[in-house]
C-alpha positions in Angstrom: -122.4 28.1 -8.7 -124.5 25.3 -7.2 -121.5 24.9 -4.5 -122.1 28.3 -3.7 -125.6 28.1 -3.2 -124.9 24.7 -0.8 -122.4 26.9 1.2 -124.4 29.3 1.8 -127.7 27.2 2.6 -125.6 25.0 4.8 -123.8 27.9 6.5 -127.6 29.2 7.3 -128.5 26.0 8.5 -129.8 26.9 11.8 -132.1 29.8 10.1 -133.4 26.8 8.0 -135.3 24.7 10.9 -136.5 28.3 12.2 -138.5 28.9 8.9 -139.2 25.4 8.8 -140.7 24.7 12.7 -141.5 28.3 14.1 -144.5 28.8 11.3 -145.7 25.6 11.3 -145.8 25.5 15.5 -147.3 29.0 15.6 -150.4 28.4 13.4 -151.1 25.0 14.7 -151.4 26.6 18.2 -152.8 29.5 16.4 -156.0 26.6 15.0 -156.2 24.6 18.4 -156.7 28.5 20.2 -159.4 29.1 18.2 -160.9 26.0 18.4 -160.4 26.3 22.4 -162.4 29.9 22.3 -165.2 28.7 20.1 -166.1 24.9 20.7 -168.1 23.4 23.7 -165.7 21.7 26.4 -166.1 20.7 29.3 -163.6 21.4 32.0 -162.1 18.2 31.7 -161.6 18.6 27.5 -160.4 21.7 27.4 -157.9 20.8 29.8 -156.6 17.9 27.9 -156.8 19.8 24.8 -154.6 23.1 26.4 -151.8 21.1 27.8 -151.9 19.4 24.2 -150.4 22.9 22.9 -146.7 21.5 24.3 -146.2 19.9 21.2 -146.8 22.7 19.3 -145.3 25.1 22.2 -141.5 22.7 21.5 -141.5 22.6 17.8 -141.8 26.2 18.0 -139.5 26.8 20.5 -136.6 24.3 18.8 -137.2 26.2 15.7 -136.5 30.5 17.9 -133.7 28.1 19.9 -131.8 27.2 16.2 -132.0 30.6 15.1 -130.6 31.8 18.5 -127.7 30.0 17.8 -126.8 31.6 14.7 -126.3 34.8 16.6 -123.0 33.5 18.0 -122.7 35.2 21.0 -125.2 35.0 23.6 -124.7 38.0 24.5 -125.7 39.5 20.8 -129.1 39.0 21.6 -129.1 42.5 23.3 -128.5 44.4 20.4 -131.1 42.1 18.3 -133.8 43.2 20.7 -131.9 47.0 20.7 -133.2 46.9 17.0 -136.4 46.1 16.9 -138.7 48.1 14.7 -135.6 49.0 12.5 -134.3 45.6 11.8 -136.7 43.3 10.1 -134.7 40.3 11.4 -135.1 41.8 15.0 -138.4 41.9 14.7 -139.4 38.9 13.5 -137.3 37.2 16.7 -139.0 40.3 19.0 -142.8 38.8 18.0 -141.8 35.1 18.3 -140.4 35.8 21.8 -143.2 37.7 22.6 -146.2 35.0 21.2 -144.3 32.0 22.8 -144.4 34.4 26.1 -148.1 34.7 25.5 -148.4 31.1 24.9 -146.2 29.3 27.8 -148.1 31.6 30.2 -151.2 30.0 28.8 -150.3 26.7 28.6 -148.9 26.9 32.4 -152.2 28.6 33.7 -153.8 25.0 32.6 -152.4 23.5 35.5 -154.5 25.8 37.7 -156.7 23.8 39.8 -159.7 25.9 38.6 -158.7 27.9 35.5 -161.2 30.8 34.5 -162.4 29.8 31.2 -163.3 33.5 30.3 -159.9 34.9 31.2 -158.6 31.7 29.0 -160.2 32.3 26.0 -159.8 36.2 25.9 -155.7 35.4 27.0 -155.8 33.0 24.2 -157.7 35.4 22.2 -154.5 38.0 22.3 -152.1 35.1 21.9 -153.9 33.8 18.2 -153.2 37.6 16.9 -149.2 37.9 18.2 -149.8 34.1 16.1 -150.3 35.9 13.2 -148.0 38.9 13.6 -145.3 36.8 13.9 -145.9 34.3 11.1 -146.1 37.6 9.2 -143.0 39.2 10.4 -141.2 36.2 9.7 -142.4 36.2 6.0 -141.4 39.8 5.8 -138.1 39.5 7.7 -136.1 38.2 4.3 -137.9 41.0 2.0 -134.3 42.8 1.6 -133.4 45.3 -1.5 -130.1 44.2 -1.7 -131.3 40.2 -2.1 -132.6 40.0 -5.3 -133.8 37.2 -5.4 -135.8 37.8 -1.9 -137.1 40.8 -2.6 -139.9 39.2 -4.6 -143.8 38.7 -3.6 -143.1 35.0 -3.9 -141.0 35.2 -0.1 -143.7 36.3 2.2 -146.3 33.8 0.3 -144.6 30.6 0.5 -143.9 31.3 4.4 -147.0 31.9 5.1 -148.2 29.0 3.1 -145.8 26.9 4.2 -147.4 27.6 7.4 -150.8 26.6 6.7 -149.9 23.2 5.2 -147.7 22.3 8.3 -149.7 24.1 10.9 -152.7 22.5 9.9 -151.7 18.9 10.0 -149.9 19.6 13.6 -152.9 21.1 14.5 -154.4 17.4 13.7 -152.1 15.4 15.9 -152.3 18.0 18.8 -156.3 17.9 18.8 -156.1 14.0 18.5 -153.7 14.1 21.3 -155.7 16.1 23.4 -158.6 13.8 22.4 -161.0 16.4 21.5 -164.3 14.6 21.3 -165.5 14.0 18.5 -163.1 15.1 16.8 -162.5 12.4 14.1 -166.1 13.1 12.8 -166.1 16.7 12.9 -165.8 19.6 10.2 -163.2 21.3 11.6 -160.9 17.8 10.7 -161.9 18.1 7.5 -161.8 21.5 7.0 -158.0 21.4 8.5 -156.9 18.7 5.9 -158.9 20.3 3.3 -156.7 23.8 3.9 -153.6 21.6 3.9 -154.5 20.4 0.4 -155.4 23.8 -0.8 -152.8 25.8 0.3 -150.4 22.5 -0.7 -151.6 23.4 -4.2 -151.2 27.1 -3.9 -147.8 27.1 -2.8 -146.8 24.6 -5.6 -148.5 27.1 -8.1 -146.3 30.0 -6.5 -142.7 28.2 -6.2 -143.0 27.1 -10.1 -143.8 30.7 -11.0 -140.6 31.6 -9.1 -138.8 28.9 -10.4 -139.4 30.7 -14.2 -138.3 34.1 -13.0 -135.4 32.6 -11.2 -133.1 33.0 -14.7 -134.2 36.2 -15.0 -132.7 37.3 -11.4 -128.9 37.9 -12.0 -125.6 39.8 -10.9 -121.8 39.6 -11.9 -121.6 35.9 -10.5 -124.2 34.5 -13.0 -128.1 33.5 -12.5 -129.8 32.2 -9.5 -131.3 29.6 -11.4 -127.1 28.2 -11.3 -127.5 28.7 -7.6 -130.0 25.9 -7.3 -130.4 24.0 -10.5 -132.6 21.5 -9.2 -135.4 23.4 -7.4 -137.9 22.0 -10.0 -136.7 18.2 -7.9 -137.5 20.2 -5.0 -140.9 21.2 -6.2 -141.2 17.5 -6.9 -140.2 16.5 -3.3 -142.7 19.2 -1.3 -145.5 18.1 -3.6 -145.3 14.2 -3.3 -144.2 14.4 0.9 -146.8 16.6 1.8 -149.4 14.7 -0.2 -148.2 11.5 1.3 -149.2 13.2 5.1 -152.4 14.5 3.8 -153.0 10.6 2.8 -152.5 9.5 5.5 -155.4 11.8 6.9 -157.7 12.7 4.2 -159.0 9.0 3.5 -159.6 8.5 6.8 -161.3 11.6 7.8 -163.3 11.0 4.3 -164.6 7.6 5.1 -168.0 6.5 5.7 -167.1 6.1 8.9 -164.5 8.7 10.0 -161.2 8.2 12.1 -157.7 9.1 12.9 -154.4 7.6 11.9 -152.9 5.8 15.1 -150.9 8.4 16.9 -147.8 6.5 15.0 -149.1 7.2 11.4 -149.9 10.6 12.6 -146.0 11.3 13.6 -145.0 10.2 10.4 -147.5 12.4 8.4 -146.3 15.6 10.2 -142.9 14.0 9.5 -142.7 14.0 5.9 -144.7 17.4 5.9 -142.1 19.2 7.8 -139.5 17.6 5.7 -141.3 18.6 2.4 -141.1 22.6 4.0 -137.4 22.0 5.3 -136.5 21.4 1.6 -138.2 24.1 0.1 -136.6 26.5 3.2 -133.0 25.0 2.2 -133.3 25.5 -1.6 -134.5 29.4 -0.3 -131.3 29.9 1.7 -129.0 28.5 -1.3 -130.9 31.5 -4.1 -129.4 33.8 -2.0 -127.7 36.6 -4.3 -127.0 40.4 -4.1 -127.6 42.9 -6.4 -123.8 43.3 -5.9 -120.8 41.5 -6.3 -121.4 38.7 -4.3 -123.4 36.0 -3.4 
């Protein structure tokens, strides 16, 4: 059984790093937009901080690209977007094309030699909600009747939590790069690092009470607790590699005297987070079993 879970994980590959990147790139753009709207910049910050958004902009964009190329044929893409509204998985591909639009348009306008702040923020304003729908589409896109063990309430809330650990420790290194003053000393890093751990905890909560009911999900093959015997190691694995990127920020933003990793330490933390989330989204792929007579 386990082989059959690897084929099939492996075989979906590409739909892995979507689940993984898209997400995790949407919210942190999603954070830094908000915090773009609300906080005091001058012209010279919030320039620096909008053309930031590219990294979260190109992990978003790897992660729509790998799923792209599980259609094929180029040319398929027409009847994805032909489906929209009928096909969850249309959908979910329809809003991500649609938010990174909204967001490359933005992120190109901060090249403009004198950029209206007011038409920014309400452009970005628009942009944070398509965020949401999409990280929301994506979460409901796998919510199939026929996929036992997907049609369960834990999908949807491990995406989007998923989401919020690794969007909020991008959102981290994308402010730092955009050296948002004062950053290092503000609430909004600890409040960022604090929603990692939280929804860190949440998600670990959620994926053990799926774990229990994954024995109890079976068809003519066997149970899909045989399809990935060792999602408890998985747990394991999320738990300890996310925690490790929230050390390397918490501490720090905790101190008497507050400050960021070097730019090097913050790579690795959003690293090891994105790994954690890769290897929950390949253990997700491998549970795959019908209601039917097949896997």
């Amino acid at each position: 059984m386990i082989e059959l879970g690897l084929q099939t994980a492996l075989s979906e590959i590409t739909l892995v790093l979507f689940t993984t990147f898209a997400p995790a790139g949407v919210f942190a753009f999603m954070v830094v937009g908000v915090y773009l709207i609300f906080a005091k910049l001058d012209s010279e910050q919030r320039h620096a901080i909008s053309l930031s958004l590219i990294l979260s902009n190109v992990i978003t964009l790897v992660g729509l690209v790998a799923s792209a190329t599980h259609l094929g044929n180029p040319a398929n893409a027409l009847y994805v977007f032909m489906r929209v509204g009928q096909s969850p998985l249309s959908t979910e591909v329809f809003c991500m094309v649609v938010f990174l639009l909204f967001a490359g348009v933005f992120w190109l306008y901060s090249f403009s030699l004198k950029p209206k702040v007011l038409l920014q923020k309400i452009w970005m304003g628009v942009t944070v909600v398509l965020g949401a729908i999409a990280i929301t589409s994506i979460a409901f896109a796998y919510n199939v009747s026929t996929i036992s063990t997907w049609n369960t309430v834990f999908v949807p809330i491990n995406l989007w939590l998923n989401a919020l650990v690794g969007g909020s420790i991008m959102a981290l290194l994308t402010l730092q790069l955009g050296k948002a003053p004062g950053f290092a000393t503000s609430k909004t890093a600890k409040g960022l690092c604090a929603l990692a751990a939280v929804a860190l905890v949440a998600n670990a909560v959620s994926m053990v009470l799926q774990d229990v009911q994954l024995p109890t999900l079976t068809n003519a093959f066997g149970s899909a607790a045989e399809l990935v015997p060792f999602y408890k190691i998985v747990i394991v694995a999320f738990v300890v590699l996310v925690a490790t990127g929230l050390f390397i920020y918490g501490p720090r933003l905790y101190h008497t005297e507050p400050h960021l990793p070097g730019l090097t330490l913050a790579c690795v933390a959003n690293f090891v987070v994105l790994l954690g989330i890769f290897l929950t989204r390949f253990s997700f792929y491998m549970m795959h079993m019908t209601v039917g007579l097949a896997i």
